[in-house]
N, C-alpha and C positions, 0 to 999 in steps of 0.2 A: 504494500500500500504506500502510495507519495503522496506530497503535499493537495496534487492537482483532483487525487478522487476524496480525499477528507474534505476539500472546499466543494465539491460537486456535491458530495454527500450533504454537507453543511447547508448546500443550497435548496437541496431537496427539504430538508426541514424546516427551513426557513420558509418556503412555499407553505407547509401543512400550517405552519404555527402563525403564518399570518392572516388566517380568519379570528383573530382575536381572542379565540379560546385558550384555557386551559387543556393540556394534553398529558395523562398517563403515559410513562414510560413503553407501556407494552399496547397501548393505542399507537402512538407515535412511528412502531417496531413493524404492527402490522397496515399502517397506511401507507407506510415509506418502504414496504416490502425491504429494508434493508437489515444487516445480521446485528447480533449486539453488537460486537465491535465495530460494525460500520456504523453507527447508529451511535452508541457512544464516544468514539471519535468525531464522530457529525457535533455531537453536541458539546463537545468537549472546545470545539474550534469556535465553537457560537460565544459560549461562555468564557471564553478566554476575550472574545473581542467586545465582550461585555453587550451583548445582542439578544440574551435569553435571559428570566428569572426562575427561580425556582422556588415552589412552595410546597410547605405540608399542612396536610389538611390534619391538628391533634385528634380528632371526634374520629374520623374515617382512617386513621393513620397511613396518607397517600401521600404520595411525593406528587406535585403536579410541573410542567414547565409552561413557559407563556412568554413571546414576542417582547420585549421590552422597544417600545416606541419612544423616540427620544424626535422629540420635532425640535429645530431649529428654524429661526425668523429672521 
């Protein structure tokens, strides 16, 4: 795996996660038809570039991720 298919991957998630929703891990896994490691290298390259959040839900104990929109003016 290089840099050029972890940003491809990166991009594919970047597509699912910009309807504004919250996304499960193993939602995210089977939208993006891609493997765990491409999937968390995907997200690992989002989260580095500070592009995704990540929350948990205490009541449901869910890890969720979600688009982080940063607009500038």
């Amino acid at each position: 795996m290089d840099k050029n298919m972890i940003g491809k991957n990166a991009g594919i998630i970047w597509n699912l996660l910009n309807n504004g929703e919250r996304w499960e891990h193993e939602a995210l896994k089977a939208a993006s038809g891609l493997s765990d490691r491409d999937l968390d290298t995907a997200i690992g390259w989002l989260a580095r570039e500070d592009k995704i959040f990540f929350e948990t839900d205490t009541i449901n104990h869910k890890e969720y991720l979600y688009l982080s929109l940063d607009f500038y003016f």
